[in-house]
Backbone as XML, in Angstrom:
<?xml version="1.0"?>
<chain id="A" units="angstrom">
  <residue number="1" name="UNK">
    <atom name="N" x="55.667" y="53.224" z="-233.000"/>
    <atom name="CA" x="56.699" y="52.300" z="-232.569"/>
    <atom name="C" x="56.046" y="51.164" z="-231.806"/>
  </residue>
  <residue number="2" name="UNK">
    <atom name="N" x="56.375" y="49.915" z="-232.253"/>
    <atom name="CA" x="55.585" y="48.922" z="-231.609"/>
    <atom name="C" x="56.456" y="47.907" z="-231.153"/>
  </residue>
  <residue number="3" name="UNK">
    <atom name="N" x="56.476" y="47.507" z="-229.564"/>
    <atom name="CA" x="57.438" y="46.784" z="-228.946"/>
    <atom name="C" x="56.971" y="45.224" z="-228.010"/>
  </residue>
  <residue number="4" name="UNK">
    <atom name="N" x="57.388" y="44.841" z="-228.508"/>
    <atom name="CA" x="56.784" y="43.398" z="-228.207"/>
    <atom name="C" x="58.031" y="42.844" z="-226.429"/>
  </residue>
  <residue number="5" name="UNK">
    <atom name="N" x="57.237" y="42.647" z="-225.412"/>
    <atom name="CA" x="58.443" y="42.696" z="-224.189"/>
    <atom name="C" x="57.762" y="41.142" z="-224.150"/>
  </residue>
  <residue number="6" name="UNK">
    <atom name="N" x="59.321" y="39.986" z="-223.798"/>
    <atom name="CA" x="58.962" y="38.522" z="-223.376"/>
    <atom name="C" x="59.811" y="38.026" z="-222.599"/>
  </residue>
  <residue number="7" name="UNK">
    <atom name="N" x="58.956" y="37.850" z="-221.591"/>
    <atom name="CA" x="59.627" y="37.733" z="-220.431"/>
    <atom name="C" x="58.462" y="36.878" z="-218.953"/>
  </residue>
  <residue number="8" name="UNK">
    <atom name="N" x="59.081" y="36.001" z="-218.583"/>
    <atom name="CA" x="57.961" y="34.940" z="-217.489"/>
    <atom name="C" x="57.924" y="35.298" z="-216.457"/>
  </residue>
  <residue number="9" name="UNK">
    <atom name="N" x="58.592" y="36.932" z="-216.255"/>
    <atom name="CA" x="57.836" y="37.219" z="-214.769"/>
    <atom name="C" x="57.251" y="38.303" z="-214.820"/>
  </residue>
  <residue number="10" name="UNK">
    <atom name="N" x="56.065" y="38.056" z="-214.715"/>
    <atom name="CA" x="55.081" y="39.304" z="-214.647"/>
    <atom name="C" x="54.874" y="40.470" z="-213.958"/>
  </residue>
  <residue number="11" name="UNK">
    <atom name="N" x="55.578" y="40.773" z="-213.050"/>
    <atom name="CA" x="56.259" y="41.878" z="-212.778"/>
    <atom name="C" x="57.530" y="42.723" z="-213.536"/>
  </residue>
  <residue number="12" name="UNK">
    <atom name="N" x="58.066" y="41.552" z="-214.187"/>
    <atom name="CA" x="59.176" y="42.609" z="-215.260"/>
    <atom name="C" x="58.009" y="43.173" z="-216.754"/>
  </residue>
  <residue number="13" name="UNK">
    <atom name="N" x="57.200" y="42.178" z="-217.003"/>
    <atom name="CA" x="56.593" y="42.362" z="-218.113"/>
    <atom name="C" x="55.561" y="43.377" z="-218.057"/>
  </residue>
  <residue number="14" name="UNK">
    <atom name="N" x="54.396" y="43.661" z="-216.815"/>
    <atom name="CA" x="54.022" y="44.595" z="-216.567"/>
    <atom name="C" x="54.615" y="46.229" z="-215.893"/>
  </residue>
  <residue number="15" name="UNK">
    <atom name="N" x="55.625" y="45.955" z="-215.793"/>
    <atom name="CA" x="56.613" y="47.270" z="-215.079"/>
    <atom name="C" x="57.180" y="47.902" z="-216.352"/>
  </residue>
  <residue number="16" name="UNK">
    <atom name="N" x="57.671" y="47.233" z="-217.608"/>
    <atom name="CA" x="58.006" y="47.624" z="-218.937"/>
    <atom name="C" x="57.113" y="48.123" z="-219.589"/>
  </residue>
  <residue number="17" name="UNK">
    <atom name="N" x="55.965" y="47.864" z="-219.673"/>
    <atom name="CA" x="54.769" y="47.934" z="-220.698"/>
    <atom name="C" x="54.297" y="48.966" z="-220.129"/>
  </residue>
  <residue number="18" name="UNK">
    <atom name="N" x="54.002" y="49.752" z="-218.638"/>
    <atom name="CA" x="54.160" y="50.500" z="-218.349"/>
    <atom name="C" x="54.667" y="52.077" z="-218.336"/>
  </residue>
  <residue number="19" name="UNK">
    <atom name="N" x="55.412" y="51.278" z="-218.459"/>
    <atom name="CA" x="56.844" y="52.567" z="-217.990"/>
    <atom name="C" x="56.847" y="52.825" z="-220.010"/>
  </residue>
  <residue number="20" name="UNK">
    <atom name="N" x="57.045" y="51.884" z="-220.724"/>
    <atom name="CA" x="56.900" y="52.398" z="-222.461"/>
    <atom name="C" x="55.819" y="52.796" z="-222.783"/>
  </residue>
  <residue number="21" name="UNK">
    <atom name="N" x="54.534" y="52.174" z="-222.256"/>
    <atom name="CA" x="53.673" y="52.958" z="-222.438"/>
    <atom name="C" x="52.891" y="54.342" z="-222.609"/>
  </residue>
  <residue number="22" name="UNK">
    <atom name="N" x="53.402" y="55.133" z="-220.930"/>
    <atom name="CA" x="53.630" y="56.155" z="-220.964"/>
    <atom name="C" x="54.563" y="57.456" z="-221.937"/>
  </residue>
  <residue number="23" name="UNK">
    <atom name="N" x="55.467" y="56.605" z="-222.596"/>
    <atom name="CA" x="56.273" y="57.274" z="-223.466"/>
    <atom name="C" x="55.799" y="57.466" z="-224.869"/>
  </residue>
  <residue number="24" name="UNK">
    <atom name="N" x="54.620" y="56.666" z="-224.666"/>
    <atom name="CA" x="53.645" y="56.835" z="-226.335"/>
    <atom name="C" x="53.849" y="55.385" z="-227.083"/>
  </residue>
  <residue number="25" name="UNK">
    <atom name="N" x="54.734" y="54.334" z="-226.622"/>
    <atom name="CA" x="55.037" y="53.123" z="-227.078"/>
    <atom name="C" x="53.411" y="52.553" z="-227.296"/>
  </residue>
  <residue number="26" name="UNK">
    <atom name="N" x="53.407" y="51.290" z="-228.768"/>
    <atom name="CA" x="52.174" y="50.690" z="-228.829"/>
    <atom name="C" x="53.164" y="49.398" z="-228.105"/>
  </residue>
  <residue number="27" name="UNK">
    <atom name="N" x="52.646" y="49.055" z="-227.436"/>
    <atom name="CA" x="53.499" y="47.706" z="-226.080"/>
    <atom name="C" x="52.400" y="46.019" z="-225.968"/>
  </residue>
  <residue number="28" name="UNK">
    <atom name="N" x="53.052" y="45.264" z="-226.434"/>
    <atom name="CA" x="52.328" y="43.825" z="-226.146"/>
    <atom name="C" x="53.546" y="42.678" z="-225.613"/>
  </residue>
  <residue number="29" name="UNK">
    <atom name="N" x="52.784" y="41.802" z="-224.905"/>
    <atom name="CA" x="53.490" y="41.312" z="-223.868"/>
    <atom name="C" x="53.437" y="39.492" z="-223.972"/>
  </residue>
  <residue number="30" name="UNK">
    <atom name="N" x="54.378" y="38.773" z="-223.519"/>
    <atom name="CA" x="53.874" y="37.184" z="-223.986"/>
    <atom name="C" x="55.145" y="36.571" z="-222.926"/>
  </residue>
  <residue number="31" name="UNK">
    <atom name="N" x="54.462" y="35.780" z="-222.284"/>
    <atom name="CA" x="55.839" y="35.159" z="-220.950"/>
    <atom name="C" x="56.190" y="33.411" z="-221.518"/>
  </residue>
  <residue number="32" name="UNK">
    <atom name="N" x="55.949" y="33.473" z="-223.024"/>
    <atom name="CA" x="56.595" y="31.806" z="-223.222"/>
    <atom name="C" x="57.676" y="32.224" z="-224.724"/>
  </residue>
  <residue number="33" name="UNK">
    <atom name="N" x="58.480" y="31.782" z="-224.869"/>
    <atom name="CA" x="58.867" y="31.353" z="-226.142"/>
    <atom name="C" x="58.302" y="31.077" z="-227.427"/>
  </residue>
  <residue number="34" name="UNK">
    <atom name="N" x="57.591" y="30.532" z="-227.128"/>
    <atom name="CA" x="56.201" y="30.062" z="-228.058"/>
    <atom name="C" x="55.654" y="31.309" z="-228.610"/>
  </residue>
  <residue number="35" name="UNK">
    <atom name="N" x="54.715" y="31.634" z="-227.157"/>
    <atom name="CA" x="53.935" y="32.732" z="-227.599"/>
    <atom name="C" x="54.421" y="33.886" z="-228.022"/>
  </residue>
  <residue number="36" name="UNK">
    <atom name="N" x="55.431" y="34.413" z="-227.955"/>
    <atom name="CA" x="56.926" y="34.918" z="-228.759"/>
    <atom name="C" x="56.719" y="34.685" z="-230.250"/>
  </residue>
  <residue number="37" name="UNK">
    <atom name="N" x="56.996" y="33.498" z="-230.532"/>
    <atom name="CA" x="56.950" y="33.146" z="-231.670"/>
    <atom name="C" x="55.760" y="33.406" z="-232.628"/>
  </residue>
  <residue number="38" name="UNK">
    <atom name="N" x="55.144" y="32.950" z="-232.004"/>
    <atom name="CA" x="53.346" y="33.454" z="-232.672"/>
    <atom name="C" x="53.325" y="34.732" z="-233.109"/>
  </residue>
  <residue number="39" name="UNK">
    <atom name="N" x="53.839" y="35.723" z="-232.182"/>
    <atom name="CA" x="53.183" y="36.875" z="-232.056"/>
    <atom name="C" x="54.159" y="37.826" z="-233.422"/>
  </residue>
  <residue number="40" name="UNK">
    <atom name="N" x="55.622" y="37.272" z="-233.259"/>
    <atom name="CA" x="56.266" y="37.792" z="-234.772"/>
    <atom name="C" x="56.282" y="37.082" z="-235.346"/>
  </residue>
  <residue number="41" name="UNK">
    <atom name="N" x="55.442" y="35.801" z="-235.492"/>
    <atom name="CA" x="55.136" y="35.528" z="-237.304"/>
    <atom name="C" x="53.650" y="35.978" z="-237.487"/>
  </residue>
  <residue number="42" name="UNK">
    <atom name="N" x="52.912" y="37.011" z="-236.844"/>
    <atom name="CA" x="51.534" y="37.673" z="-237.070"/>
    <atom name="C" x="51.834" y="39.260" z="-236.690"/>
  </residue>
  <residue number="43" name="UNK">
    <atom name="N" x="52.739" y="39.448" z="-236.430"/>
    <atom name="CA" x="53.321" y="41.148" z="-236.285"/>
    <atom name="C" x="54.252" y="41.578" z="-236.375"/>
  </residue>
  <residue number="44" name="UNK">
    <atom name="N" x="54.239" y="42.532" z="-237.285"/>
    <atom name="CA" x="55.710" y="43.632" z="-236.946"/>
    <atom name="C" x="55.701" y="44.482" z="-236.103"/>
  </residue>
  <residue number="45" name="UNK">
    <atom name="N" x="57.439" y="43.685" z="-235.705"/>
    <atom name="CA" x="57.526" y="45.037" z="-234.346"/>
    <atom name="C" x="58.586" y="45.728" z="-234.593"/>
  </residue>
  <residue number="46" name="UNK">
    <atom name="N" x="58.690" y="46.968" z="-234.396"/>
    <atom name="CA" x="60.224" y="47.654" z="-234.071"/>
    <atom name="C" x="61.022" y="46.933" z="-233.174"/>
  </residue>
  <residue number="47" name="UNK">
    <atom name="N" x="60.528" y="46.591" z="-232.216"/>
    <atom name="CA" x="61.489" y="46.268" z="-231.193"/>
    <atom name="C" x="61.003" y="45.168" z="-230.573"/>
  </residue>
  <residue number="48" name="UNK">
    <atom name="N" x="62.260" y="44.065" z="-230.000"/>
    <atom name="CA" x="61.932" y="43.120" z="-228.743"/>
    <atom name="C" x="62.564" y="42.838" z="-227.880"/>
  </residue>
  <residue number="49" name="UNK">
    <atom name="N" x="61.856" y="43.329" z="-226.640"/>
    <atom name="CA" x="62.877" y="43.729" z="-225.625"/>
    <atom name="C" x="62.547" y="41.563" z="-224.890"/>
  </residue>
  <residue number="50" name="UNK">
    <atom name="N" x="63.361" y="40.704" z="-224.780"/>
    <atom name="CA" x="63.380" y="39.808" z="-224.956"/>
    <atom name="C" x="64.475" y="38.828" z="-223.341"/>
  </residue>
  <residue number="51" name="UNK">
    <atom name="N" x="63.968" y="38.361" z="-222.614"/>
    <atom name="CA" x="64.521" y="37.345" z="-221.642"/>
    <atom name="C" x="64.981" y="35.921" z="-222.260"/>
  </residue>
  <residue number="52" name="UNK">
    <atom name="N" x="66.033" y="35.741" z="-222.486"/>
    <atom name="CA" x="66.488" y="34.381" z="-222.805"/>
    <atom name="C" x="65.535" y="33.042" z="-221.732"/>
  </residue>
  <residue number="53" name="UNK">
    <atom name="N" x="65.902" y="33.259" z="-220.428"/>
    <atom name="CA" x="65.259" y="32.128" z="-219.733"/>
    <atom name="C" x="64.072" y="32.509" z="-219.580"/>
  </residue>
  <residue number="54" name="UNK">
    <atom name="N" x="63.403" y="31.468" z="-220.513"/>
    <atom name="CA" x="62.000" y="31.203" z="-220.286"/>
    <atom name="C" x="61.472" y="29.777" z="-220.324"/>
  </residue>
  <residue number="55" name="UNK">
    <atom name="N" x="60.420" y="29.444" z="-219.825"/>
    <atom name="CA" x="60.099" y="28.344" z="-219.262"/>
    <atom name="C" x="60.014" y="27.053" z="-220.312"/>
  </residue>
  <residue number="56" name="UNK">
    <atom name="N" x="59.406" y="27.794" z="-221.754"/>
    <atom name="CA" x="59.318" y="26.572" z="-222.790"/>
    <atom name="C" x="60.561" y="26.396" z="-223.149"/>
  </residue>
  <residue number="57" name="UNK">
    <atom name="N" x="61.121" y="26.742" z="-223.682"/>
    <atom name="CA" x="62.383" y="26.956" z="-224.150"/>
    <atom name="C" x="63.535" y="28.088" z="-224.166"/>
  </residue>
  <residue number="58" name="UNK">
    <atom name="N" x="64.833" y="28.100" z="-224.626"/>
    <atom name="CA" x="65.505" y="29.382" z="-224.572"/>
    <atom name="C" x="65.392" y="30.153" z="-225.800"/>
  </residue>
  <residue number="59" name="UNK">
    <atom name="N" x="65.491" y="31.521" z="-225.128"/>
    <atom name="CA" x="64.775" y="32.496" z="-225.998"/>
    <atom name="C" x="65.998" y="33.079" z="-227.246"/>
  </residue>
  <residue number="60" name="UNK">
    <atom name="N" x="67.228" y="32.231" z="-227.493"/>
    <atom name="CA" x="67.279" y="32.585" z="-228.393"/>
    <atom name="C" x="67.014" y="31.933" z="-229.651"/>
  </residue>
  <residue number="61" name="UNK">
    <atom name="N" x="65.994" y="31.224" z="-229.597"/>
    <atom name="CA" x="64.919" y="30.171" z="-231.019"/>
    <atom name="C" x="63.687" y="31.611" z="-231.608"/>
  </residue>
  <residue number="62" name="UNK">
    <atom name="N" x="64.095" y="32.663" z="-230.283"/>
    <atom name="CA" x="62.830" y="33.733" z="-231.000"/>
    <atom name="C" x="64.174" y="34.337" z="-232.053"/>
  </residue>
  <residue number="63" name="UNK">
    <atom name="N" x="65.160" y="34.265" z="-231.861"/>
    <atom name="CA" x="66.287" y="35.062" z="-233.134"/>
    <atom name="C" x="66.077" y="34.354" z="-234.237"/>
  </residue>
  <residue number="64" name="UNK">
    <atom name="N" x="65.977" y="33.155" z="-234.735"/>
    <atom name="CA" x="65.363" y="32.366" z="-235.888"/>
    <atom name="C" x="64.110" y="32.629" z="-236.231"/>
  </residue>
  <residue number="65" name="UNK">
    <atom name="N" x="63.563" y="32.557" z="-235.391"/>
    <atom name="CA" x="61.999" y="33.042" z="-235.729"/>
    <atom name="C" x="61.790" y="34.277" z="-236.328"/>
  </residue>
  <residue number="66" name="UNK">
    <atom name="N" x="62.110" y="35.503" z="-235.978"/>
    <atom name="CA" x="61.918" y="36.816" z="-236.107"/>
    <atom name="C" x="62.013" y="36.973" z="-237.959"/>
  </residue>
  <residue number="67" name="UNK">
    <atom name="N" x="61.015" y="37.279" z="-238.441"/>
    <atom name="CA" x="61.366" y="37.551" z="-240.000"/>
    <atom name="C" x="61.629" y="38.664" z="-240.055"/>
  </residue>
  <residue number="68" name="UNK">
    <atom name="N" x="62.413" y="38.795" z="-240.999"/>
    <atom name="CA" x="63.032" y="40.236" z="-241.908"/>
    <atom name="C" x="61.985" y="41.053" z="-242.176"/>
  </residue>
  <residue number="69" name="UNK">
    <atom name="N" x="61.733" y="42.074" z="-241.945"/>
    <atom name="CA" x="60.758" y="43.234" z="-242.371"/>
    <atom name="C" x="61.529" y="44.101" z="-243.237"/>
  </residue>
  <residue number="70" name="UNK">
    <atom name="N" x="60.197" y="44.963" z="-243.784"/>
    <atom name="CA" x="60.533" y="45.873" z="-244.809"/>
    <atom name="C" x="62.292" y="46.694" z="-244.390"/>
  </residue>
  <residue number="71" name="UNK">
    <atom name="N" x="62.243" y="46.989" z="-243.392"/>
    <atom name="CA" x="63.353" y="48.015" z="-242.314"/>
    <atom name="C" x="64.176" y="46.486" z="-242.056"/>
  </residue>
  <residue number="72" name="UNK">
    <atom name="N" x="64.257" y="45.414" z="-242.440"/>
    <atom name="CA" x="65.043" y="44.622" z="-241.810"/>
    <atom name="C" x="64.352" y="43.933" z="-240.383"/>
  </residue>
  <residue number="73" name="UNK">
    <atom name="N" x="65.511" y="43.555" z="-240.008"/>
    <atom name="CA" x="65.171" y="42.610" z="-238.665"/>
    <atom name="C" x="64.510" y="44.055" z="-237.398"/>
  </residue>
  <residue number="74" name="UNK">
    <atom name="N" x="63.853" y="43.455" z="-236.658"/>
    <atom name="CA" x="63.212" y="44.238" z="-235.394"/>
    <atom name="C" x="64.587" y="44.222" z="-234.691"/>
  </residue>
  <residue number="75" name="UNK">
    <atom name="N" x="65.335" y="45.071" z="-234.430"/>
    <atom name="CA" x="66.090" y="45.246" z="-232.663"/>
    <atom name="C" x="65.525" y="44.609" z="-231.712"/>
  </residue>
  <residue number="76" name="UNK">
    <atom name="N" x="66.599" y="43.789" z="-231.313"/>
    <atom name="CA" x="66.393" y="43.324" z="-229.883"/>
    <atom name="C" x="67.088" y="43.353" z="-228.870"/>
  </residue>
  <residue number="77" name="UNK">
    <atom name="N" x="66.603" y="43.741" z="-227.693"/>
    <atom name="CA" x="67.068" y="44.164" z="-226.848"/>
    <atom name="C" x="67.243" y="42.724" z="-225.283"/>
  </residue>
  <residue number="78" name="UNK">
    <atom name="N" x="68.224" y="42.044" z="-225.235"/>
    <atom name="CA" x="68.055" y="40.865" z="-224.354"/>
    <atom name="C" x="68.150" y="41.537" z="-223.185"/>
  </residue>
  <residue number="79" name="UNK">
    <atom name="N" x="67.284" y="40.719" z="-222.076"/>
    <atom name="CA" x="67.063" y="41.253" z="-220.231"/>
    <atom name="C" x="67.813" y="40.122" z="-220.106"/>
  </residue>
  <residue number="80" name="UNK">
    <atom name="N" x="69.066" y="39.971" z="-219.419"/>
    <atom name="CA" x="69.059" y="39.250" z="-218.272"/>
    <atom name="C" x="70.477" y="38.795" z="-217.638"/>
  </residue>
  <residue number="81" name="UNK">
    <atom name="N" x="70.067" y="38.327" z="-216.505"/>
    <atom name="CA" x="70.556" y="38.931" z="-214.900"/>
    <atom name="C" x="72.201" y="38.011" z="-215.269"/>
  </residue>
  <residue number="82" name="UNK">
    <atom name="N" x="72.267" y="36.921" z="-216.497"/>
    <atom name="CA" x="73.483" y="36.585" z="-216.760"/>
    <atom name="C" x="73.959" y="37.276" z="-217.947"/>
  </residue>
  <residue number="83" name="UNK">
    <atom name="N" x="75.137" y="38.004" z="-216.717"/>
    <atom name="CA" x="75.751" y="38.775" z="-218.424"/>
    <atom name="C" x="76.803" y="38.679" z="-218.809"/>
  </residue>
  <residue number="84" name="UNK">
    <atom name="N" x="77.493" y="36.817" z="-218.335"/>
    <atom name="CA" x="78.218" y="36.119" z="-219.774"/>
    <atom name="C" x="77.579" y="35.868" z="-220.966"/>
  </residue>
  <residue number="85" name="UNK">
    <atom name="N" x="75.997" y="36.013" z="-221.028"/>
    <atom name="CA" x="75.338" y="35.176" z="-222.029"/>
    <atom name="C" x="75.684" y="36.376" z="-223.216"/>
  </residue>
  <residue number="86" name="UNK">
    <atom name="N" x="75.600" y="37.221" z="-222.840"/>
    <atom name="CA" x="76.374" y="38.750" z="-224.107"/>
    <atom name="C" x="77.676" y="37.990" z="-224.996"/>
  </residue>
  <residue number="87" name="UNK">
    <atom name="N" x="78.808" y="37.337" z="-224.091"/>
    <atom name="CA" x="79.650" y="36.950" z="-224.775"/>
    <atom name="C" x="79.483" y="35.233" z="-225.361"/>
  </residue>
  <residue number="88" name="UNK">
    <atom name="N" x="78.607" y="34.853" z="-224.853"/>
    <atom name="CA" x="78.069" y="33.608" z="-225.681"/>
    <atom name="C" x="77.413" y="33.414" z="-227.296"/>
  </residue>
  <residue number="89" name="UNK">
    <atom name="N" x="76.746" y="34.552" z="-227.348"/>
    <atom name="CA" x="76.154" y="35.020" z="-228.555"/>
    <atom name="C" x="76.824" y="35.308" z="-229.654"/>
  </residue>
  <residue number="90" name="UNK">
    <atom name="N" x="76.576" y="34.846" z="-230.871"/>
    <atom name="CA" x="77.308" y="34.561" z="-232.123"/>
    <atom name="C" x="77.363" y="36.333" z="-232.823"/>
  </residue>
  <residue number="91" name="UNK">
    <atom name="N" x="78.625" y="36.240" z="-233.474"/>
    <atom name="CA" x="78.700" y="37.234" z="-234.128"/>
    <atom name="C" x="77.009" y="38.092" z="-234.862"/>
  </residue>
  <residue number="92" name="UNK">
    <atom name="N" x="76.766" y="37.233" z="-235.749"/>
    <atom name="CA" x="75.565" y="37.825" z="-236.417"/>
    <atom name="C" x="74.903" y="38.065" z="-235.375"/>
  </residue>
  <residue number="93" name="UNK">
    <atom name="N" x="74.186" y="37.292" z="-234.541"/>
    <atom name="CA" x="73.315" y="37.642" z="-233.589"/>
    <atom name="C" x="73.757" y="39.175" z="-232.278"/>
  </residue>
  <residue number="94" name="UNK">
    <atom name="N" x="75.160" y="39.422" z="-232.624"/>
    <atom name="CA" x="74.695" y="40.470" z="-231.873"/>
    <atom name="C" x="74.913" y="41.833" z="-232.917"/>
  </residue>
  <residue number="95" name="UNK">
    <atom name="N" x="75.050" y="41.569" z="-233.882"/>
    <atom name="CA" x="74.685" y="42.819" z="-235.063"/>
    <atom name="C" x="72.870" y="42.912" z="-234.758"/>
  </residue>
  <residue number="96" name="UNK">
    <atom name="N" x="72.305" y="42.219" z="-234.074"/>
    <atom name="CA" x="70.571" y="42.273" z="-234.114"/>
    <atom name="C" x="70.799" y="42.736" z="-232.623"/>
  </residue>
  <residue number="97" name="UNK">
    <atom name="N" x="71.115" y="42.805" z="-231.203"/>
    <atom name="CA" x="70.964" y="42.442" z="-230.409"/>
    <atom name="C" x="71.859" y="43.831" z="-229.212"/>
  </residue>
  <residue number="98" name="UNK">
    <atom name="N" x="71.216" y="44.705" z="-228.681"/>
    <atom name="CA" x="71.524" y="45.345" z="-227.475"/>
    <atom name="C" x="71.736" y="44.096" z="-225.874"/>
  </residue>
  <residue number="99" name="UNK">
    <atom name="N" x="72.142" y="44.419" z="-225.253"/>
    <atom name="CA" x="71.929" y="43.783" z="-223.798"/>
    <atom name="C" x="71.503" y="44.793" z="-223.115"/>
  </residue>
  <residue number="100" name="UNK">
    <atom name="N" x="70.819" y="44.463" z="-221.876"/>
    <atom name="CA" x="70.165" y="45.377" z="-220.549"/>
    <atom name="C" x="70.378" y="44.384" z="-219.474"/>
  </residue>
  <residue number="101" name="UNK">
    <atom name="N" x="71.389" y="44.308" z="-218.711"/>
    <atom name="CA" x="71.594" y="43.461" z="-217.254"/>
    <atom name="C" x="70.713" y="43.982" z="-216.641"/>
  </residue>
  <residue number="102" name="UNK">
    <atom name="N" x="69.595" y="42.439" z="-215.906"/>
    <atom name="CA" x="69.099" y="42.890" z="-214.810"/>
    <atom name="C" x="69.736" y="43.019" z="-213.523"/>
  </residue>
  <residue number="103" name="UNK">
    <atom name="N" x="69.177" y="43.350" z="-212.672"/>
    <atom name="CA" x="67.842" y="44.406" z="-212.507"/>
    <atom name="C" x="68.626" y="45.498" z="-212.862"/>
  </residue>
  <residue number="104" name="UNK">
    <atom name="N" x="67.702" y="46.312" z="-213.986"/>
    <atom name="CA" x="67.742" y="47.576" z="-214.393"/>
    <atom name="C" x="66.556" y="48.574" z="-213.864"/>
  </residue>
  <residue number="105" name="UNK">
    <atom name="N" x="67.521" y="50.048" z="-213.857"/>
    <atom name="CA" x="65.954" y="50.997" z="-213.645"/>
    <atom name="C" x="65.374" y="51.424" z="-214.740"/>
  </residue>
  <residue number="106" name="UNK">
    <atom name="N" x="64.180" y="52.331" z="-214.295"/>
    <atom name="CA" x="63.194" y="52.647" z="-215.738"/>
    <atom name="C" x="64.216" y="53.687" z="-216.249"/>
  </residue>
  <residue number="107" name="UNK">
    <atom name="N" x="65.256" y="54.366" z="-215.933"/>
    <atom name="CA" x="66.105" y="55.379" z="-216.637"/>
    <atom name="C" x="66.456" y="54.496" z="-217.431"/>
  </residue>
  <residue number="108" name="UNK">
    <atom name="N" x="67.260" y="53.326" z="-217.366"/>
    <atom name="CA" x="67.878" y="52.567" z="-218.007"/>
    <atom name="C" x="67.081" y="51.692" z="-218.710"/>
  </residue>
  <residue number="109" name="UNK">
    <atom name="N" x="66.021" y="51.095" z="-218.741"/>
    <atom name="CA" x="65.200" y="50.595" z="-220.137"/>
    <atom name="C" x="65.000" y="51.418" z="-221.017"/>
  </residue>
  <residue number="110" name="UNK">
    <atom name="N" x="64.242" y="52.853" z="-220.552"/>
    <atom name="CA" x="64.246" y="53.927" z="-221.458"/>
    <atom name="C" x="65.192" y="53.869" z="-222.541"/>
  </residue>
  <residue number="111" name="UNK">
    <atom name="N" x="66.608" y="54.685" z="-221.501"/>
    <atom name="CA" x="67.551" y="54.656" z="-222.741"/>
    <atom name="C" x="68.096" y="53.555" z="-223.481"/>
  </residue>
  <residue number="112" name="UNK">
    <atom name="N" x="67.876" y="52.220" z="-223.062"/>
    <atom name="CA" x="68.086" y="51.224" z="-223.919"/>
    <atom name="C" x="66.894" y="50.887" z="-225.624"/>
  </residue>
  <residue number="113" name="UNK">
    <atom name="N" x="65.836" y="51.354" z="-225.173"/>
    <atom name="CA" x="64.506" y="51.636" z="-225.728"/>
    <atom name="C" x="65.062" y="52.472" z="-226.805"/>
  </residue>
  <residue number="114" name="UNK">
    <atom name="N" x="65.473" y="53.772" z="-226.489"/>
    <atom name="CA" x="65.214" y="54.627" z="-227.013"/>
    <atom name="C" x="66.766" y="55.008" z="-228.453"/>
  </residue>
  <residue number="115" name="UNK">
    <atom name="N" x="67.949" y="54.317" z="-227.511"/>
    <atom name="CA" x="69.074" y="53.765" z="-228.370"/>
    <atom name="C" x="68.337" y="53.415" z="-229.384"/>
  </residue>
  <residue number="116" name="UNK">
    <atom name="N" x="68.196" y="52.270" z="-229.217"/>
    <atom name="CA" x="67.500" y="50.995" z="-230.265"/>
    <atom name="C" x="66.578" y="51.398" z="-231.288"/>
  </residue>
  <residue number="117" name="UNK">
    <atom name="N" x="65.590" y="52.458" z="-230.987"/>
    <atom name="CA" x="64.602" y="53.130" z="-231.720"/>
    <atom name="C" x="65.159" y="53.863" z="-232.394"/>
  </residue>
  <residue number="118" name="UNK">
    <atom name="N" x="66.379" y="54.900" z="-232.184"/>
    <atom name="CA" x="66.269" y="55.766" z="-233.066"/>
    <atom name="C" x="67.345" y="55.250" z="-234.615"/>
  </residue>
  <residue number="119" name="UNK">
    <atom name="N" x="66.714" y="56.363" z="-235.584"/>
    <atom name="CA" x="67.223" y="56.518" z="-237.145"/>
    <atom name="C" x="66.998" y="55.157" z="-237.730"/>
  </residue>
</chain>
């Protein structure tokens, strides 16, 4: 299972990668939009656990970006601390898309993680 976390504060991004790590997750990490972008048009991931506000741009240009894999689109899982932006989000986009309001605990990424992962 390979989970790509993007997010510009490096304390959320190293506290995730962490905490999935330990659970046997293969975990890589990127705090721009951009580098987001790069990283799923050169990898498939199961999962992207994903922060809208980020510094280059807003992170939902990584939902365009993300190509279709064999299994379909990667799950994504959005962080963040506004959670009107859940009801802002277009129909299709949340057939792709869990929410996790911050601040969350590691019980609660887990099971958001682990939702998302299974079948």
């Amino acid at each position: 299972m390979k989970i790509l976390i993007v997010d510009d504060e490096y304390v959320i991004r190293h506290g995730c990668r962490m905490i999935l790590e330990e659970q046997g997750y293969t975990v890589e990490t990127t705090a721009t939009c951009g580098e987001a972008i790069d990283a799923v048009s050169s990898n498939a991931y199961d999962l992207v656990l994903l922060d809208l506000k980020l510094p280059d741009r807003d992170g939902t240009e990584l939902f365009k970006a993300v190509p279709r894999g064999i299994n379909g689109y990667p799950r994504i899982i959005v962080m963040s601390g506004y959670i009107n932006l859940r009801n802002n989000m277009s129909a299709v986009d949340q057939a792709r898309f869990d929410f996790l309001p911050k601040p969350f605990t590691d019980e609660e990424l887990l099971a958001a993680v682990e939702q998302n992962t299974m079948g």
